[in-house]
N, C-alpha and C positions, 0 to 999 in steps of 0.2 A: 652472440652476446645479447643482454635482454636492451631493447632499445628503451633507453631510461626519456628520449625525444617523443613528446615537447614539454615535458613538464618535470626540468632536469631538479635532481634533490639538490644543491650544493649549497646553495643561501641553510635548506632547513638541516643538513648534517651541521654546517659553520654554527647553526642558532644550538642545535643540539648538543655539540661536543661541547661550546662551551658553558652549556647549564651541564651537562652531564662530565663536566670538569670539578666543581663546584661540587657536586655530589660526591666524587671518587675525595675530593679532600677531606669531605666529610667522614666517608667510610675509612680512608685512611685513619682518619685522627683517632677515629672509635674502632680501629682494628675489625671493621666489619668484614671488607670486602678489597681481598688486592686490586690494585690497578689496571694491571693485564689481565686479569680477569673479567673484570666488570667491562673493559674495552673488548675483550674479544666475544661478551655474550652478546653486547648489546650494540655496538656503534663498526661492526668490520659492515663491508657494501653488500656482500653477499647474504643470500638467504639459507639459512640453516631448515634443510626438509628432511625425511627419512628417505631409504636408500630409493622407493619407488618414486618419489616427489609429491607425496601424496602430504597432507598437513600433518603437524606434531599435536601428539595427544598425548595428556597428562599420562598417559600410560605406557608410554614410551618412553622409557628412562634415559636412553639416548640424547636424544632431542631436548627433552622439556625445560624449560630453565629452570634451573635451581635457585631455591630461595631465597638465597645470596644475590640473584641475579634480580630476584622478583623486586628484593627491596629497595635497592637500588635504581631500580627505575622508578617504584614508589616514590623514592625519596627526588627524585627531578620534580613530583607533579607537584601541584598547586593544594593549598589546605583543605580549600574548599570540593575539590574533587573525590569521591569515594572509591574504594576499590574494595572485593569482598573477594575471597578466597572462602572454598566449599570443607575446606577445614579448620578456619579459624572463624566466621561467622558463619555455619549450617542455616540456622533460621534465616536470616536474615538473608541468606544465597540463596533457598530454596522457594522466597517470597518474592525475588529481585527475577529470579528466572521463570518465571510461571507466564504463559501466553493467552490468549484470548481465548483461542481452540485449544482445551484442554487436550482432545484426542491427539494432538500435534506437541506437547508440551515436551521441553529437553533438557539434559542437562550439561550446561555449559561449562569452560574450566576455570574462568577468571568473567567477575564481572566488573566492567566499570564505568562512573556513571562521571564525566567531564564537566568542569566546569566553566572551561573556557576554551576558545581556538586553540591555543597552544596545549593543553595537557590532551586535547582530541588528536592534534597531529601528531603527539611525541606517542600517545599509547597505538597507534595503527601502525606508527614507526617500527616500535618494537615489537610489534607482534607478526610483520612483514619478516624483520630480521631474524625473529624464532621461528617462523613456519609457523603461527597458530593464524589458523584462520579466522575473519572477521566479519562480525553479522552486528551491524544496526538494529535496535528498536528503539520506538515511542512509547506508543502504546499498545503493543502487539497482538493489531487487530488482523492479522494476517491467517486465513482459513488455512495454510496449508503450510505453517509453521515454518514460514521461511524466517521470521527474524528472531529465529532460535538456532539451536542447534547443539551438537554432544561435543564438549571438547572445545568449544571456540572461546576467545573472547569475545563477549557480549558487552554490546557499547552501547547502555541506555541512555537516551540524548534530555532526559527530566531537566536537566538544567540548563538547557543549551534556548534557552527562553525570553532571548529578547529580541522585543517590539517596537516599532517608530515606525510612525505616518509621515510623509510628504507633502501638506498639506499643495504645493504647488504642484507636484507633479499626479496627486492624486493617488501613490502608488502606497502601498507597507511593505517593510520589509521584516521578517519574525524569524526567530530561530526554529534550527528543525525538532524541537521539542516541546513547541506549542501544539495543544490539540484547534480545534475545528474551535471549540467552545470558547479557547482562548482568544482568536482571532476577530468571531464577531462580537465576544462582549466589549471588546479594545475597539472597533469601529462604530457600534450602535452608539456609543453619546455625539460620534462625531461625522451621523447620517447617512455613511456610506455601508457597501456589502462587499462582500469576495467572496468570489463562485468557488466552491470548496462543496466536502460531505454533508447530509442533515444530522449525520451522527456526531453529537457534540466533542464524544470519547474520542474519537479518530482522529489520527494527525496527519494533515496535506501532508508531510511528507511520504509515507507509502500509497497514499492516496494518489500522490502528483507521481511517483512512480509507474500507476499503471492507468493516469490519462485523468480520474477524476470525474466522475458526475454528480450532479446536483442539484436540487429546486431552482437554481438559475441556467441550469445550463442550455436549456433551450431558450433561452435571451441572450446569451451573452457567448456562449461556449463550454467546452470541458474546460476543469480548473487549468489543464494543462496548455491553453488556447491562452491564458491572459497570465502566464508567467513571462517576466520580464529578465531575470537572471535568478544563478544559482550559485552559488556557493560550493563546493565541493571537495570534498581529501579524499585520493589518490589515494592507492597500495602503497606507497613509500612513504605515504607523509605529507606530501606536497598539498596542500590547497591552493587552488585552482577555481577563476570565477567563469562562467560557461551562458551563454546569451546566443541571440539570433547572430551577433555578430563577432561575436567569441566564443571560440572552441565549438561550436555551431555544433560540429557532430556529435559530440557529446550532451550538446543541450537537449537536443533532438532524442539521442538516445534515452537520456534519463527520464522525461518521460514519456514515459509509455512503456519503459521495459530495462526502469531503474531499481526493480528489487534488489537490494543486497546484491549487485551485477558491475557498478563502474567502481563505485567508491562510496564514503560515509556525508550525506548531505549535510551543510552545516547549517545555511539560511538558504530561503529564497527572497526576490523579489517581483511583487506583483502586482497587477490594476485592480483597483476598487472603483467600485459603482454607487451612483446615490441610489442608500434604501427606499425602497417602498416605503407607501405613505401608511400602510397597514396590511397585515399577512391573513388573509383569509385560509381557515383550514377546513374542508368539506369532506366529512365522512359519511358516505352511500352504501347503504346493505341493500343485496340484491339477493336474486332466488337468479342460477345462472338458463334451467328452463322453467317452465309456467307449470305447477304442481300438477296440476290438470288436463295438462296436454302435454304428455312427454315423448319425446323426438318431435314436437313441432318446435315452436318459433324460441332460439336462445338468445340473451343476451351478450355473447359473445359474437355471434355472425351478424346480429343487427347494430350491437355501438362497438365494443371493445377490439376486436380485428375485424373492423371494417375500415380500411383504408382512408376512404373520402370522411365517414364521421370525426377519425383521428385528425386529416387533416385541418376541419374544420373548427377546431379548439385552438384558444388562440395560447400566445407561446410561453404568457404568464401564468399556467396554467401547467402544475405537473404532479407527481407525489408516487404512488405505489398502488397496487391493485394484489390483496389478497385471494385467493383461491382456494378455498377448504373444500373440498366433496363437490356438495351442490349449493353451496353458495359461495359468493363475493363480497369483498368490502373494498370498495375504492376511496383509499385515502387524498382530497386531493386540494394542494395548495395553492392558492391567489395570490400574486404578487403584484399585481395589476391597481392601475386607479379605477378602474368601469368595475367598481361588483354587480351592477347591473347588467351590461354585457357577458360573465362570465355566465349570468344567471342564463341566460337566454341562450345563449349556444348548448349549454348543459340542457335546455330544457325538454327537449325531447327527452333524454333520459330520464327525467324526474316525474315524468307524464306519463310513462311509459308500465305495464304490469308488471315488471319484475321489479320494485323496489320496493323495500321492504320496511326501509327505513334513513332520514338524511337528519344528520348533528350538524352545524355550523361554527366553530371559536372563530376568535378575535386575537388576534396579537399583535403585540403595540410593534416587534421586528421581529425581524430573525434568527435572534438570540433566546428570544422567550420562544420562538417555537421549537426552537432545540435544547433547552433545556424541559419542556413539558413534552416530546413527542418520542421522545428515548427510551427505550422499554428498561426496566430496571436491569440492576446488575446480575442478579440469577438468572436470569433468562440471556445476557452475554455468555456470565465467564460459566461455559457448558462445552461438554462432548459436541462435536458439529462437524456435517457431510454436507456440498454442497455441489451444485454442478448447474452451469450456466451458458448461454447461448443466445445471441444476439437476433433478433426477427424484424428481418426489411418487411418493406411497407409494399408487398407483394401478395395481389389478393387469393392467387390460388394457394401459396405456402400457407395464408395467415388462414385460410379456410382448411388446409387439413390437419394447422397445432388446433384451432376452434375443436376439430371431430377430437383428436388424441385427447383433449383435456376432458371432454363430454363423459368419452368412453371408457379412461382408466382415471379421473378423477383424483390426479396428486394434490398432495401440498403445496403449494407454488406460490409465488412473486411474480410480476411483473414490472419494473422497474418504467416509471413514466417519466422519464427525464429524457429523451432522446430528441430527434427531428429539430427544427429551426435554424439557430445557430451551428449548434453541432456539427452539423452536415456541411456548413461552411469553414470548418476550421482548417489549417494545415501544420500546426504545430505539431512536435512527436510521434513514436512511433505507433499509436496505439491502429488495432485492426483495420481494416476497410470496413468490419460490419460494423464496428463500433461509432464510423462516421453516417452512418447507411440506414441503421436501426431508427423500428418506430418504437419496439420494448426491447428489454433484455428480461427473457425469462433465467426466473432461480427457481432450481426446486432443490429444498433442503431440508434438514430435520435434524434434530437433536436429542439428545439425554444427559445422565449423569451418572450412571454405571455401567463400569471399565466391563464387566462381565458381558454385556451386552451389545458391545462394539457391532462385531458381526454381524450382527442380527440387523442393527439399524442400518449398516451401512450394503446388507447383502438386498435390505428391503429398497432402497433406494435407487439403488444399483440396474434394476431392471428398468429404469428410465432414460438412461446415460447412453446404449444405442441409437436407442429412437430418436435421442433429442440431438446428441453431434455426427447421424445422419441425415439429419433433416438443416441443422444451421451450420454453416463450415466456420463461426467463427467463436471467437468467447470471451469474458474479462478476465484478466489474470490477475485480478485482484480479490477475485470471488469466485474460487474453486477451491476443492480439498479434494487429494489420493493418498492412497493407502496401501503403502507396498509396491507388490505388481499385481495386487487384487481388484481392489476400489479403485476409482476414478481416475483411471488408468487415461491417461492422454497421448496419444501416438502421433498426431500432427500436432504439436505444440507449437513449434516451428513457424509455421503457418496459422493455426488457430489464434496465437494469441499476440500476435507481431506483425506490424508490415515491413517490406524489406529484410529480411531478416539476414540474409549478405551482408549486407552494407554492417547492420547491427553489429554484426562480425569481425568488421573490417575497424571499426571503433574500437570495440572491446580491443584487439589487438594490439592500438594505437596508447589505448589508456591504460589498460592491466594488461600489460604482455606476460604476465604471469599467470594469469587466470587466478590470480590473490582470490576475488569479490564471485562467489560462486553460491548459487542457489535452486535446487529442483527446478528443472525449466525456464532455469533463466539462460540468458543470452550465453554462449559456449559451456553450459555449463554437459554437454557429452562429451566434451573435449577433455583432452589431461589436465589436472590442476596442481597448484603449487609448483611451475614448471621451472623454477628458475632456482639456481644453485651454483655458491661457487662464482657469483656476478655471471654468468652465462646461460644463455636459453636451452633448456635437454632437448 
């Protein structure tokens, strides 16, 4: 039997049957939809799958519900909630489904976008009970098109958007369908920060999914280090609140390796920090060696992976580091009161022959620098390959990524948000390297013609040995695969999880169905949709 323990449905079937009592008298009255029928598509305990267990696609005539059934459950939800079908609004379904990574983009069978707890629990409800599978987005900024999918209901959370401060306890609490942008412009009049994305577009929630970093995060932690609870719907329906001291396993699991994996996030709650008194933004062009003397002295062995220089910058201090060919651009952020201080530890680099060029802004918080430091929208919503890998502060490894970048000269990232805090955190399950790291390099690249897939991702491709040779760990929040060609991950497992047993042992706990499934998420090589009949296959 599927163990429905600990987070039994019976309060939300009792809330259900009788709004969806109400409904059937309606469809009575208008000759819509007989009674035994709308009961047996919608409200029996068992999960309706096809004969392998695998989920129901509009293309399975068998399974799929019929329109009678669709309306019907329409007609429980709320006004304000929208629902599109890819045959009665096209436009409108094919703008509603579209993801950040085009190369990753799907098509869904039903979309719907909730407007409140209840029409989110009752549409998961029913899609549990049809066998259609369920995938969460925000803002589906996900590289490897996980909050999409062919055939699912697609549950945009755009309206699942509100906000309140604590003033006493210092903490917010926001729906899972605020962005990044949403959160600090709601605490900048009122002083405070939440360690979250710089990317304004992005929403904590797939972010706190896969742990979270951030221009604070070496102050304070991963965003995932100062969540204080969660909110959460279950495969059945159920919501369910999950903390250090409730449902613990589950808190733990969501993040760090809550992609579309336990269930659909409703709100979090979390710590805020008093803002900085002013954000310092410091942009450095470099030459990475001396035009004039090459294979002598690089910038890379003398400040960038040199361990003791790194550790030497203080924790207010973080941002990104470009790498094109033979030059650098280190973008880098002050969140500190001493910009005298910042200046000074910087200042061998700024004395030093490889600099080409240094900008300084001003911003009054953290809100204004995410709204100016976001690169426009054509340069998001594009084709994109990505591959990434965590680098401890270990001087022989950081001296032979120094040679591999010298000598094949990619595209690359460096991601300078790690060490400080970080390394002190124990929330979630995010990597060991991800505690351990002094960069996360990215090397990615992009376009915008489908014709050219191949090409970009066969060019990129030739990095992806080297570099998950050389680091055993990754973010799995920032990677793209393709097929079983590209970006191919073979210890996922391990790469992008700690524990990952235990993660196991969760999932089992909370989706004994394997409902919440997603490329390299948590069981997701296991059978899915395993539950039928009210009993486990």
């Amino acid at each position: 039997m599927c163990n429905m323990q600990p987070m039994p449905n019976t309060e939300l079937q009792k809330y259900a049957f009788n709004h969806f009592q109400m409904a059937i008298k309606m469809a009575e009255r208008h000759h819509r939809v007989p009674c035994f029928l709308l009961l047996l598509l919608t409200w029996t305990t068992s999960l309706v799958a096809s004969a392998d267990g695998a989920f129901c696609l509009p293309s399975v005539s068998s399974c799929w519900p019929t329109t009678k059934a669709f309306n019907a459950w329409r007609a429980s939800l709320g006004n304000n909630t929208d629902v599109y079908f890819p045959d009665k609004q096209p436009d409108m379904f094919l703008s509603k489904s579209v993801s950040m990574n085009l190369l990753k983009s799907n098509y869904p069978g039903i979309i719907v976008v909730p407007a409140t707890e209840r029409d989110l629990r009752l549409s998961v409800a029913f899609a549990f009970a049809n066998g259609i599978r369920v995938v969460a987005m925000c803002s589906g900024h996900d590289f490897n098109g996980r909050s999409t999918g062919r055939g699912i209901m697609l549950i945009k959370t755009d309206k699942l958007k509100s906000i309140s401060y604590d003033a006493t306890a210092k903490t917010i609490t926001f729906g899972s369908g605020n962005m990044h942008g949403d959160i600090y412009s709601f605490l900048a009049p009122k002083g405070r920060v939440y360690v979250g994305g710089q990317s304004k577009t992005v929403c904590p929630a797939g972010c706190l999914a896969g742990g979270c970093h951030g221009l604070l995060s070496r102050q304070y932690g991963l965003g995932s280090d100062n969540i204080i609870e969660i909110q959460i719907v279950l495969y059945n329906g159920t919501a369910i609140r999950a903390s250090k001291t409730r449902n613990a396993d589950l808190f733990n699991a969501y993040l760090g390796a809550g992609q579309n994996s336990f269930g659909v996030a409703l709100s979090f709650t979390a710590r805020t920090f008093p803002a900085p008194p002013a954000v310092w933004e410091i942009n450095v062009a470099l030459n990475i060696e001396l035009p004039d003397q090459p294979g002598g002295p690089n910038v890379l062995n003398t400040f960038i992976m040199n361990a003791t220089w790194f550790n030497s910058l203080p924790l207010e201090l973080a941002g990104n580091i470009h790498i094109t060919g033979s030059t650098m651009l280190l973008n880098l952020i002050y969140t500190g009161k001493d910009s005298n201080a910042v200046q000074a530890s910087l200042g061998s680099l700024f004395r030093s022959p490889f600099i080409t060029g240094v900008e300084v802004n001003n911003y009054t918080d953290v809100y204004q620098l995410a709204l100016n430091s976001y690169p426009p929208s054509s340069e998001i919503w594009q084709r994109k390959f990505i591959v990434n890998g965590f680098v401890p502060p270990q001087q022989p490894l950081l001296d032979g990524v120094a040679d591999i970048i010298i000598t094949t000269k990619p595209d690359m990232w460096l991601w300078f948000v790690y060490g400080g805090a970080v390394r002190k955190g124990t929330v979630g399950s995010v990597p060991p390297g991800m505690r351990d790291a002094m960069y996360q390099i990215l090397i990615g690249t992009q376009w915008n013609d489908p014709n050219e897939d191949e090409q970009y991702m066969a060019a990129l491709e030739m990095f992806v040995p080297s570099l998950y040779g050389t680091v055993p760990y990754s973010y799995n929040n920032e990677y793209t695969s393709w097929g079983d060609k590209y970006g191919v991950v073979r210890d996922w497992k391990t790469r992008f999880f700690a524990n990952y047993d235990s993660l196991l042992s969760v999932k089992d706990k909370y989706d004994p169905c394997n409902f919440f499934t997603v490329q390299y998420g948590v069981a997701s090589d296991l059978p899915k949709a395993t539950c039928k009949g009210g009993s486990k296959k």
